[in-house]
NUMARKOL-677548 format. One record per residue: residue number from 1; x, y, z of N, C-alpha, C, O, CB in turn. Coordinates in steps of 0.05 Angstrom, whole numbers, plus 5000, padded with zeros to 4 digits. Glycine has a CB too. Layout:
<rs>
R|NUM|X|Y|Z|X|Y|Z|X|Y|Z|X|Y|Z|X|Y|Z
...
</rs>
This chain:
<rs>
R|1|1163|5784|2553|1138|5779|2539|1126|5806|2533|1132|5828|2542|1119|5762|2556
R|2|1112|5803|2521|1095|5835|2499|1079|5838|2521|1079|5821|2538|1071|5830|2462
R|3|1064|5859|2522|1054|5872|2544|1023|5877|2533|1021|5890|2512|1072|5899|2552
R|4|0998|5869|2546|0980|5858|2532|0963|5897|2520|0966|5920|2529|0958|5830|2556
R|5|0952|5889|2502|0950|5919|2486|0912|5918|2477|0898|5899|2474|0977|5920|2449
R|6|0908|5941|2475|0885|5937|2481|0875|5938|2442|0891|5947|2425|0873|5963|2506
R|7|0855|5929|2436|0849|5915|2410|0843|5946|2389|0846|5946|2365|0817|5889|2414
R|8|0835|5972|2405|0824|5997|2401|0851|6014|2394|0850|6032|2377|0807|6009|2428
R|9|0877|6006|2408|0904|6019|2401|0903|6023|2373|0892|6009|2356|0930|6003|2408
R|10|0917|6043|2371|0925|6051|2338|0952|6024|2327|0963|6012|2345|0944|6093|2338
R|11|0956|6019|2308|0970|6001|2295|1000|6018|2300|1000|6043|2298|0958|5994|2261
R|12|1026|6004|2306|1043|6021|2314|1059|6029|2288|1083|6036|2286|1059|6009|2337
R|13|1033|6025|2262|1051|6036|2243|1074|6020|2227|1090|6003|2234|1063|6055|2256
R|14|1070|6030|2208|1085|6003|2181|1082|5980|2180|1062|5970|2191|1113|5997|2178
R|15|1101|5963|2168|1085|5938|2160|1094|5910|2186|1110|5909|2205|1096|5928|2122
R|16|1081|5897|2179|1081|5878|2211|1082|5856|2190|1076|5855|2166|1048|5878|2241
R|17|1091|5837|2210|1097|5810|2201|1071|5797|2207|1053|5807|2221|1123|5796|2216
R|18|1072|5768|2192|1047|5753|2195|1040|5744|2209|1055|5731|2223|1042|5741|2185
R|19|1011|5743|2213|0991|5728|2228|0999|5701|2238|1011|5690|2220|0967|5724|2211
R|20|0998|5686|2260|1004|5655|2257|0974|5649|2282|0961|5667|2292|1047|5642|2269
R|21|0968|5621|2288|0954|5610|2289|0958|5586|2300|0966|5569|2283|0947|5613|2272
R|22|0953|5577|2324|0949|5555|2340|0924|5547|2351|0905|5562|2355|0963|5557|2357
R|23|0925|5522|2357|0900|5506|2372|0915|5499|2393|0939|5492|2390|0884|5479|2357
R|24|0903|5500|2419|0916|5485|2443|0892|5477|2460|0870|5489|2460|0939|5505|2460
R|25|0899|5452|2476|0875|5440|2489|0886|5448|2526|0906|5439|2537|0870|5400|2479
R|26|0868|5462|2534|0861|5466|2570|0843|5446|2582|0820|5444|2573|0845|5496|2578
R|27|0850|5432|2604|0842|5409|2612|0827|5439|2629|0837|5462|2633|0863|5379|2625
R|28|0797|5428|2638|0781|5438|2650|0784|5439|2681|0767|5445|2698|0761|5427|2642
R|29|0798|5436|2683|0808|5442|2720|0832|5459|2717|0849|5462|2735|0819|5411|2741
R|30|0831|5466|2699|0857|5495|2698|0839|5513|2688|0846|5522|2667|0888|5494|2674
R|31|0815|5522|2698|0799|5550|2691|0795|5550|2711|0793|5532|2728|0775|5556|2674
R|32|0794|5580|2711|0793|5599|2744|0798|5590|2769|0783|5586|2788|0766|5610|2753
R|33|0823|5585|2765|0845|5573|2778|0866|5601|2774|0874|5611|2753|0856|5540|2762
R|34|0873|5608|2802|0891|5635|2813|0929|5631|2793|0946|5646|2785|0895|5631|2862
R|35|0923|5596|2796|0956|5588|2791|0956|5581|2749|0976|5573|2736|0966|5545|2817
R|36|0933|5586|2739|0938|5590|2711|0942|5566|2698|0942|5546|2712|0958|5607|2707
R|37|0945|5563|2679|0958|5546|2654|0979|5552|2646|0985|5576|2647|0945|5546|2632
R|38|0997|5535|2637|1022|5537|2629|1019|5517|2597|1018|5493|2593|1045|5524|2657
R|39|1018|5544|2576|1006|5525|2551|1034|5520|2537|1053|5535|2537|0979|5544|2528
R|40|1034|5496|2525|1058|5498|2508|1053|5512|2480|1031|5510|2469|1068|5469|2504
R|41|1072|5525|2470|1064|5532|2444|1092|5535|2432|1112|5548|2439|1045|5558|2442
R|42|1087|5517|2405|1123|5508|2391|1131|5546|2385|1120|5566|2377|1120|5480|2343
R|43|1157|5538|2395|1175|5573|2384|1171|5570|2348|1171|5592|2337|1225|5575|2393
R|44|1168|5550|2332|1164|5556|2311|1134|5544|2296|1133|5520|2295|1188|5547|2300
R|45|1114|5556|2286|1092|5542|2281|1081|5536|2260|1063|5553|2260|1078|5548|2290
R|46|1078|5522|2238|1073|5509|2214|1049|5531|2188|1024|5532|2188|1057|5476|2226
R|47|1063|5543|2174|1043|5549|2162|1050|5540|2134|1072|5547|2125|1036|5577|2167
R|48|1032|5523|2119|1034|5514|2094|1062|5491|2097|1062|5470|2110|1039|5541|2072
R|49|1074|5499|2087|1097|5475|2077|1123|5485|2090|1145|5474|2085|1102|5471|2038
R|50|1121|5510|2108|1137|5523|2123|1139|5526|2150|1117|5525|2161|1136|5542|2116
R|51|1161|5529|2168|1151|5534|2196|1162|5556|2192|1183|5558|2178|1158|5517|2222
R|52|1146|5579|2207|1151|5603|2223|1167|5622|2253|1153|5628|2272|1133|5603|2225
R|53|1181|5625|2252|1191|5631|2283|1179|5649|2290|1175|5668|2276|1217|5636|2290
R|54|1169|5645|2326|1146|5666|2334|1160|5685|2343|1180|5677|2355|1124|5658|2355
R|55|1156|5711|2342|1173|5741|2347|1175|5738|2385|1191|5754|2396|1148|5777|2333
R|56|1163|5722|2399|1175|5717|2432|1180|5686|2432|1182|5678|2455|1149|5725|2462
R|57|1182|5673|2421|1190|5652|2426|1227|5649|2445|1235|5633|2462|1185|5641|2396
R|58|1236|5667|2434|1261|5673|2456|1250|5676|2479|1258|5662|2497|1277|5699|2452
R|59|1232|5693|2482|1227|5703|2517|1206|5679|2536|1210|5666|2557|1205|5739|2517
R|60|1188|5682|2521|1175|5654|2535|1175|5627|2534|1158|5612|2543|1155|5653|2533
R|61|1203|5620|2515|1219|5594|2519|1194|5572|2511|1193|5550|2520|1232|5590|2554
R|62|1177|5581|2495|1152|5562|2476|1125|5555|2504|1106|5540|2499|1172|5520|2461
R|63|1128|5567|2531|1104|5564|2549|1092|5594|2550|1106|5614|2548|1114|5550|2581
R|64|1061|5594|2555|1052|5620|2555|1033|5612|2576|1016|5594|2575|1041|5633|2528
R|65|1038|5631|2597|1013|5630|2620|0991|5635|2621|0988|5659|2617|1016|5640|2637
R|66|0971|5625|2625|0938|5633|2620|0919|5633|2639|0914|5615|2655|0925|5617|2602
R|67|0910|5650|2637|0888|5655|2668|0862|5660|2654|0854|5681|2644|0897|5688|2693
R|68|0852|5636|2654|0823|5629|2640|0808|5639|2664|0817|5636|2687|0816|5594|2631
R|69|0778|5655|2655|0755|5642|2678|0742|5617|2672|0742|5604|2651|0730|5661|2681
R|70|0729|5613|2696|0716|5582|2688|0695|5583|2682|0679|5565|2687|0713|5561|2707
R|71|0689|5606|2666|0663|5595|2647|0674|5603|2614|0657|5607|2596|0628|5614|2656
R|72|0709|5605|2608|0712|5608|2585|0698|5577|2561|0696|5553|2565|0745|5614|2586
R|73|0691|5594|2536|0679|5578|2530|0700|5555|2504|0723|5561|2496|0654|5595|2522
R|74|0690|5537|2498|0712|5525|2487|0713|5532|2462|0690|5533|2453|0714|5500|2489
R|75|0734|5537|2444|0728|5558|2414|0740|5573|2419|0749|5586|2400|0701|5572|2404
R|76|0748|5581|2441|0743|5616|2436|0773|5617|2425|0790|5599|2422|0735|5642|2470
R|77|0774|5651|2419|0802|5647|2400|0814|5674|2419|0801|5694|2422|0798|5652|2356
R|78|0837|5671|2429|0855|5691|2445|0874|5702|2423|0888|5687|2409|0873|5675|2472
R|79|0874|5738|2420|0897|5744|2408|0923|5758|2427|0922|5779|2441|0888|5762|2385
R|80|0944|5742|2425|0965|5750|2437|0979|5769|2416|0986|5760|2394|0981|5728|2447
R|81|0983|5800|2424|0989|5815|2403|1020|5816|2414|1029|5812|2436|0971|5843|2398
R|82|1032|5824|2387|1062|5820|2382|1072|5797|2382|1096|5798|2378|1077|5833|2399
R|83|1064|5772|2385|1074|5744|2383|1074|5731|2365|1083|5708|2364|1066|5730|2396
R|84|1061|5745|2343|1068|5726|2311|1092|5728|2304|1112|5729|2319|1053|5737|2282
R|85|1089|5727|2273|1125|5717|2259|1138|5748|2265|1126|5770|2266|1127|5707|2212
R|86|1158|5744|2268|1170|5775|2261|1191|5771|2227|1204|5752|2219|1197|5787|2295
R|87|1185|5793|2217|1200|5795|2191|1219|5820|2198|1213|5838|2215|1178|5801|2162
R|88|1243|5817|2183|1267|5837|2185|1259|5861|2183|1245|5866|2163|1289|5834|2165
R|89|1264|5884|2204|1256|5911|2192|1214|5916|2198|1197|5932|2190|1268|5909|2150
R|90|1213|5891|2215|1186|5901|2210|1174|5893|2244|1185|5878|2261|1168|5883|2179
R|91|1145|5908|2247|1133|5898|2278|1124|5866|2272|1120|5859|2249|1101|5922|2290
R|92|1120|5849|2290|1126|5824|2296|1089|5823|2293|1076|5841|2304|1146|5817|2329
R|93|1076|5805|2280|1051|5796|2281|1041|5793|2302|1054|5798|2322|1048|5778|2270
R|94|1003|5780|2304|1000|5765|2332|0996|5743|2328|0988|5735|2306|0981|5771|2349
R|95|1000|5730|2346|0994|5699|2358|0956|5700|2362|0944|5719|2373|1015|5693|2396
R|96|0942|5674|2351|0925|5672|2354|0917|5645|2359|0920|5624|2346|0917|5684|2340
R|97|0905|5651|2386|0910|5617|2404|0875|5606|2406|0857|5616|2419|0929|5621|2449
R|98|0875|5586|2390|0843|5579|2386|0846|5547|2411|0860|5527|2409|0831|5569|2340
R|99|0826|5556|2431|0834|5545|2453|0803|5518|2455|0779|5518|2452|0838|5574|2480
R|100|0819|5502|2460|0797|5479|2465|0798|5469|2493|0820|5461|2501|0801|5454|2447
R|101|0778|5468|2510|0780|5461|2532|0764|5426|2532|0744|5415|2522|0768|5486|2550
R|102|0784|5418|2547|0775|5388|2547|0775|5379|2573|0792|5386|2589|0792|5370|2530
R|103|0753|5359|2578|0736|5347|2595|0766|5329|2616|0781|5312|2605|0709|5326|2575
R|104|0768|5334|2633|0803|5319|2649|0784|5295|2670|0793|5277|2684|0830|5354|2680
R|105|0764|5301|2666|0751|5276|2687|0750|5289|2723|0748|5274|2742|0779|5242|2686
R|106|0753|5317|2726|0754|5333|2748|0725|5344|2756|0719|5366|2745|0773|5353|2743
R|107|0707|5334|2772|0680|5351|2784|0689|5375|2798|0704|5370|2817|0661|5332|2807
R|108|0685|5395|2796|0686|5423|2818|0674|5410|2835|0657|5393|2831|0671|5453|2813
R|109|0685|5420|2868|0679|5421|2888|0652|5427|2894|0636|5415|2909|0693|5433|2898
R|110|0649|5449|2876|0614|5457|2884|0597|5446|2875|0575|5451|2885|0604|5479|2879
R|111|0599|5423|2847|0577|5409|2834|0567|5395|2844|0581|5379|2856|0580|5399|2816
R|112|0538|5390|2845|0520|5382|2868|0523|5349|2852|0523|5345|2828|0482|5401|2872
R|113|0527|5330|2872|0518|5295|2854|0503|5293|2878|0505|5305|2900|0546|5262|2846
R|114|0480|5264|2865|0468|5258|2873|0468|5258|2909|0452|5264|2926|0467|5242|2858
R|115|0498|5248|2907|0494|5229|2947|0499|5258|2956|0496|5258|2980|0528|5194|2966
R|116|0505|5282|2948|0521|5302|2967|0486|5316|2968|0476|5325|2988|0556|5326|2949
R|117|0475|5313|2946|0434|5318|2952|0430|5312|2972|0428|5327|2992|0408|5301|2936
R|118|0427|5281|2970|0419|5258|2989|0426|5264|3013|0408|5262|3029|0429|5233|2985
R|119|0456|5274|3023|0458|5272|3044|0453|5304|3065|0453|5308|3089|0482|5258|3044
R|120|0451|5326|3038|0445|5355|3057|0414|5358|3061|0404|5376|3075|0457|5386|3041
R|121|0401|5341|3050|0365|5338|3048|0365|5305|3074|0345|5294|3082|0349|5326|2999
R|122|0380|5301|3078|0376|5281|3104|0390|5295|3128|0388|5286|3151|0391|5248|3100
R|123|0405|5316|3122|0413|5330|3154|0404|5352|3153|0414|5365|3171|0445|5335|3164
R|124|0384|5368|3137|0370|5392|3137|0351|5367|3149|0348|5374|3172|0366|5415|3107
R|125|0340|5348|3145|0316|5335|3156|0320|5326|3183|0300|5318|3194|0308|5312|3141
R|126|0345|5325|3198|0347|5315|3224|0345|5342|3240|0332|5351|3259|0376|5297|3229
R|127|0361|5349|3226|0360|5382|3244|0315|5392|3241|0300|5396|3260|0391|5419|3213
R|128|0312|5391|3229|0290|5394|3233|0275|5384|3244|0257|5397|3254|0284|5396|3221
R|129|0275|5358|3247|0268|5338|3264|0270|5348|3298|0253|5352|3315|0287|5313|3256
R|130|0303|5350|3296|0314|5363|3323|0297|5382|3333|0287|5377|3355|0342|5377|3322
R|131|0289|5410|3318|0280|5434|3323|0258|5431|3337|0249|5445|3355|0276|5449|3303
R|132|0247|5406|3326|0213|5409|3329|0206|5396|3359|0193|5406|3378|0194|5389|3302
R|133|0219|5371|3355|0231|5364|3387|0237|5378|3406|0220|5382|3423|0252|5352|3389
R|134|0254|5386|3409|0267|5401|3434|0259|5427|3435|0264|5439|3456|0297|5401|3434
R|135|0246|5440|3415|0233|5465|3417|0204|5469|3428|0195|5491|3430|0234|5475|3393
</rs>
């Protein structure tokens, strides 16, 4: 896999193959998560009335691993550089992954609901209760 490059690098010079462009959906319990996403993305990807072959689609066998934080927002657009089309004789485009995160029906552990209120405001109240008692 291409080795991620920073957006400020100089262009490595001559002409590069084209741009390509995906949407992929992240179920919301795969952000900031240590073990990542495993996105699919076709080795060849549709542009106009053509498909394209992506310049790693050999190496990453059409899955690309992703280590979202969990407050990525949904939209956002990731460029994977060197993963567009590659053309003969030329540097290989980037991949640009417009990422939608969708709702999987998963609460974080830490999101407060109602009864988990209910029930640390009724044992902060016993314990207090306790204190006042026996103290």
């Amino acid at each position: 896999m291409s080795s991620l490059g920073s957006i400020f690098d100089p262009n490595e010079g001559g002409r590069r193959g084209e741009d390509l462009r995906f949407r992929i959906e992240v179920p919301r319990s795969a952000l900031g998560t240590d073990r990542g996403y495993m996105a699919s993305v076709p080795t060849s990807i549709s542009k106009g009335e053509q498909r394209i072959e992506r310049a790693e689609a050999a190496v990453d066998g059409g899955t690309i691993p992703l280590y979202l934080p969990k407050t990525f927002k949904s939209g956002s657009v990731l460029r994977l550089r060197g993963q567009g089309a590659r053309s003969p004789g030329e540097h290989p485009g980037d991949l640009f992954l417009e990422i939608q995160v969708i709702d999987d029906g998963w609460t974080p552990p830490w999101a407060p609901t109602l009864p988990t209120i209910f029930w640390f405001g009724l044992m902060a109240a016993s314990g207090c209760s306790y204190w006042l008692l026996m103290g």
